[in-house]
N, C-alpha and C positions, 0 to 999 in steps of 0.2 A: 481332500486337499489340506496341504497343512498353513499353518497362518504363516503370514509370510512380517517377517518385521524389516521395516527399512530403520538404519542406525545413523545420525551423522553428527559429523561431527567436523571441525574446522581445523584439525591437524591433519599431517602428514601420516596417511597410513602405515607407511613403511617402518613408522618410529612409535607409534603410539600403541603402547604394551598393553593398557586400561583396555581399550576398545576393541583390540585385537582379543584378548582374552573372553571379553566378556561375546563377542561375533561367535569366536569360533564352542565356546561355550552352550551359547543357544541352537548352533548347527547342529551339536553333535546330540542336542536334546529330541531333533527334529522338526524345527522350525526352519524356516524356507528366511536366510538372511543377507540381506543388501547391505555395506556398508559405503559409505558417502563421506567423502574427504577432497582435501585439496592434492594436485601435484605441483610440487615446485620444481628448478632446472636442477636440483638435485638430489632430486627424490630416487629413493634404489627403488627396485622394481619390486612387485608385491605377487606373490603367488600364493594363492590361501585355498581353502576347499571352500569356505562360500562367497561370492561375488561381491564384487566393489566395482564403486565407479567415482573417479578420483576427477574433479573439476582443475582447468589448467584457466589460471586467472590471468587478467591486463595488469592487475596493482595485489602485491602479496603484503602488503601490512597498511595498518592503521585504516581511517575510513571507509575509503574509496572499496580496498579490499574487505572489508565485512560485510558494505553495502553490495559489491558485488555475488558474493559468494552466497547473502540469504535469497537474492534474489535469482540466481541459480539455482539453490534449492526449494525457494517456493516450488518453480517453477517443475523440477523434475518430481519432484512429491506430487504435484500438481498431475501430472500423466503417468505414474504406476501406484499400480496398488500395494496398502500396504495395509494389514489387520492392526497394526502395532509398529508406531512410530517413536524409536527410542531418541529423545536428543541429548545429545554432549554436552552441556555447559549452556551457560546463558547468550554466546554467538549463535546459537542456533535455533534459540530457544523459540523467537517469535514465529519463523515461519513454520517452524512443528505444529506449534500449537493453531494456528491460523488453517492449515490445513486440515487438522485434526478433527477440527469441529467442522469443518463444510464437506468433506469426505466421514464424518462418521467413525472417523479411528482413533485407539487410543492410545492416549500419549502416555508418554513415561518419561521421565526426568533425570538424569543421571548428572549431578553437579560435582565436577574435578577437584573443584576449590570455591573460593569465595569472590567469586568472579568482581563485585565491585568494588573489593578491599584491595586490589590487586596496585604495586605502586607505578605501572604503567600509568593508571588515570590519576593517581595525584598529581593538585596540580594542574590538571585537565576536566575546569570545571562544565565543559559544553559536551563533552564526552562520558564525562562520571553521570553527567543529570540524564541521558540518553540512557543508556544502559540501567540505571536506575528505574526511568518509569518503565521501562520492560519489563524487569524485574518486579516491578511495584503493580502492574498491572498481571502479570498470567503467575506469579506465585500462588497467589492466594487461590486462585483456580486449580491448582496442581491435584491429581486426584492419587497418583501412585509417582512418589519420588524419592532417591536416595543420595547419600553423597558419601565421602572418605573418611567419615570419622565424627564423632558425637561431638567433638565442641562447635563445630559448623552446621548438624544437626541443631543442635540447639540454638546456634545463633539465627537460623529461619523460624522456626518454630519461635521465638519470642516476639523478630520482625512479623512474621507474614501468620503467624497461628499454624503453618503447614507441619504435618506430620513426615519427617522425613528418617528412610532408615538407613540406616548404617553398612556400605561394601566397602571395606580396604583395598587398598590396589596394590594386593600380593600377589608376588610372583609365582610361575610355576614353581616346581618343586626341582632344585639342579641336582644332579648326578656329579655328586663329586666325591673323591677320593682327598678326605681332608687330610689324611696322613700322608699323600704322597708328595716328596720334596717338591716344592718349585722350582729349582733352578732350572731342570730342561725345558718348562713353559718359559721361564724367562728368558732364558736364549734365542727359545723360537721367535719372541715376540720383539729378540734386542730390546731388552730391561734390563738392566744392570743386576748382578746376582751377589753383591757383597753391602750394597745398602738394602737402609731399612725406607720403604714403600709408602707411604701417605697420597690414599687417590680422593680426586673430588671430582665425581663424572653428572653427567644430564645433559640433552637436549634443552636445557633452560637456565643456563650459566649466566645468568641477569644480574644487572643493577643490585643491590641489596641482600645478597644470596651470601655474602663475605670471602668472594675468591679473591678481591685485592689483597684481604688481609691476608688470605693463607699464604700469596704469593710473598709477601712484603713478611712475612715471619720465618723465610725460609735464609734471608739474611743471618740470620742466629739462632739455625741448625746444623749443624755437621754432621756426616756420616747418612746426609736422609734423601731420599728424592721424593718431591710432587709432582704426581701425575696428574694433569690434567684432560681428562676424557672426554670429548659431544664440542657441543656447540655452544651459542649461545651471546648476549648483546655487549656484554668486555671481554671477549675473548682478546680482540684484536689490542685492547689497551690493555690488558694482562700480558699479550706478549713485549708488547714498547716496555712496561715495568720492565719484566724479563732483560731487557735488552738495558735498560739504564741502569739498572741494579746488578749488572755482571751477573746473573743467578742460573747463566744459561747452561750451567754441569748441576743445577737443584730444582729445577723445573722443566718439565718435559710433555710438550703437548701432543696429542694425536686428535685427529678431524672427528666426528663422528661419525658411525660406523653401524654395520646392523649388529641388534641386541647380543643375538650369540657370539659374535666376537668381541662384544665390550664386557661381557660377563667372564672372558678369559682373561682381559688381561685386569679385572678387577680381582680374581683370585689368585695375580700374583701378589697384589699387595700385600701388604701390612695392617692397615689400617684404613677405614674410610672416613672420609671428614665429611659433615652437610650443618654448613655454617650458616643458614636462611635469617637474617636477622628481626626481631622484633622490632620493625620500623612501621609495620601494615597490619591490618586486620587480617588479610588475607597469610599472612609470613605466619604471625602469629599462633593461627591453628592447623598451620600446616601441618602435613605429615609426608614429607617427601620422599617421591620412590625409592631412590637411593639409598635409603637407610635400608628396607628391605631387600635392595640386593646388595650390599653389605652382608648381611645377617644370611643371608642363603649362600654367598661365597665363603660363609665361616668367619670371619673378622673382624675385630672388633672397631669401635665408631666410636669420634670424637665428632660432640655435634652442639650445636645454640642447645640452649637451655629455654628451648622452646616450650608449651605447654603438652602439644600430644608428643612429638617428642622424647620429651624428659619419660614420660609414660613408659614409653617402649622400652626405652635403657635403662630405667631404675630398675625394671620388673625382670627383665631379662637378666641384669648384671651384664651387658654387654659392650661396657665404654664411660666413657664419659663427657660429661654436659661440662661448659664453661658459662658463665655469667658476661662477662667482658668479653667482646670480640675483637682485640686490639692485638697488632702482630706480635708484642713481647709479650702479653699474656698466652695469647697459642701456640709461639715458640718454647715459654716455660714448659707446658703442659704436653707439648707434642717431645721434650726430653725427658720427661717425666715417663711416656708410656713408652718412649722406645728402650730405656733402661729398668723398669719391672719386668724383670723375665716371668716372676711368678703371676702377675695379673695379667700379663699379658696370656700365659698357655689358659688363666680361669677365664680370659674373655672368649678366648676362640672356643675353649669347649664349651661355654655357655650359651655362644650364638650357632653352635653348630644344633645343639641341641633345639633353640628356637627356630631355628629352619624347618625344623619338623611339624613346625606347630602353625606356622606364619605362613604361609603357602597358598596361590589360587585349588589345591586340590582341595581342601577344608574350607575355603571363602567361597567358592564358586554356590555350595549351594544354596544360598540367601540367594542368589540372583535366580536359578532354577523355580526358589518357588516363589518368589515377586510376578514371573509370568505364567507358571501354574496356576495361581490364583484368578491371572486375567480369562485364562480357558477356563476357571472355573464358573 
């Protein structure tokens, strides 16, 4: 019998590429995988080669809804078996582990982000101190855990003493023909085929992420469109900007969508922007997906001058970092890259070239043998 791993996690399967990756990853290694999520009323439908079971809640945010959904997960942990319980993030974290040890399984930790740096709970001191002694309690117990990236790594390991290693959350490897013109994608997609492109997409278009600025710096660009792609907590006050700033022929939103067709219309752009601002612990060591599918679509990236970040783009030669996130500074700069014709062709072939290198086919095996090890 092969082991069987149950996976969960508190996102929407339909949308969550991390999880998705790493499920269909361990399937195809031959482990017996369950993955455990929420459905929302607008969730697309999931068809995968190993099993899920997507919980439909009474409250989909804050409290109520976290307190719900661990307690639906205690509770189906609770009646199937599982050799190996992977959890997502620190929403998940207590009923894994609580299970873990009264069923005899073992756990495994996979952290997104820096869940209590995150600027949702600033601010929210009865909520921050919750999640904290969870935190402050099953870390230091963690026996196999990993997260996105070495300065988050290190920032557990100084808190909690825990050894954590390092999975990036790269994408598969896209198939694309980067010589071939855009214009016929952009027609099909109705995108404009005589400006220049600047997209800022995610399911997590938040508070402190800087898409007011990019909206508010499009005031004093000519000749450009922003695309705004996904979802997320200003989308609706990005569009009121839109609509009070006249900017409705320089900004262009679409809903969020499944992955393979937001990866199309990110390869008509130009340019990808991922503006995360230095306001959080969590901002700060981020390494947001979206720069990686930038980088797989061929394009180059205007991004915070973030610290992992800055990493990616210097090493790459793939864009550039700004210091100031203020709209007339990232209008200067977004004239600035749409007028180098020559940095602009050295950026594309420089990120086409790290497409090749950045990819879940090259990351996948770090997660391969994290559970080898456990059979071993």
């Amino acid at each position: 019998m092969s082991q069987k791993i149950i996976i969960a996690v508190t996102s929407d399967l339909s949308t969550d590429q991390r999880v998705h990756r790493a499920a269909l990853t361990l399937h195809q290694n031959g482990y017996e995988v369950m993955v455990t999520g929420r459905k929302l009323n607008n969730s697309f439908e999931v068809n995968r080669d190993y099993a899920t079971k997507r919980f439909k809640l009474w409250f989909n945010k804050g409290f109520l809804f976290y307190a719900g959904y661990n307690v639906r997960l205690f509770w189906f942990l609770l009646f199937n078996r599982a050799d190996i319980i992977l959890s997502n993030d620190l929403d998940t974290l207590l009923p894994c582990f609580i299970i873990s040890k009264l069923k005899k399984s073992m756990l495994v930790f996979d952290s997104h982000e820096y869940f209590t740096g995150v600027p949702e709970l600033q601010n929210r001191p009865l909520q921050y101190n919750v999640w904290k002694a969870i935190e402050r309690f099953v870390m230091p117990r963690l026996k196999i855990a990993y997260t996105v990236n070495q300065s988050i790594a290190d920032l557990f390991k100084k808190e909690y003493h825990a050894e954590f290693g390092v999975i990036r959350n790269l994408p598969y490897r896209l198939k694309i023909d980067y010589d071939n013109d855009k214009t016929a994608l952009r027609n099909q997609l109705g995108l404009p085929d005589g400006k220049f492109i600047f997209i800022l997409q995610g399911n997590g278009i938040n508070v402190q992420r800087g898409a007011e600025e990019a909206v508010l710096a499009m005031q004093y660009v000519d000749e450009a469109l922003l695309l705004i792609a996904g979802n997320g907590d200003v989308i609706e006050n990005l569009k009121q900007m839109v609509s009070q700033k006249n900017l409705s022929s320089k900004v262009l939103f679409k809903p969020r969508m499944p992955y393979t067709e937001l990866m199309q219309f990110t390869q008509c752009a130009d340019a990808g922007l991922s503006f995360d601002k230095d306001t959080n612990i969590n901002y700060r060591y981020s390494l947001p997906n979206k720069l990686f599918d930038y980088i797989q679509c061929g394009i180059p990236v205007m991004a915070s001058n973030l610290v992992e970040v800055k990493k990616i783009v210097a090493h790459y030669d793939i864009g550039i970092t700004i210091d100031h996130l203020t709209p007339l500074e990232i209008a200067k700069r977004m004239e600035e890259m749409m007028k180098n014709d020559y940095k602009l062709r050295m950026w594309r072939e420089h990120a086409q070239h790290a497409a090749a290198e950045l990819c879940w086919e090259n990351e996948q095996q770090k997660l391969i043998d994290i559970f080898r090890s456990i059979a071993n």
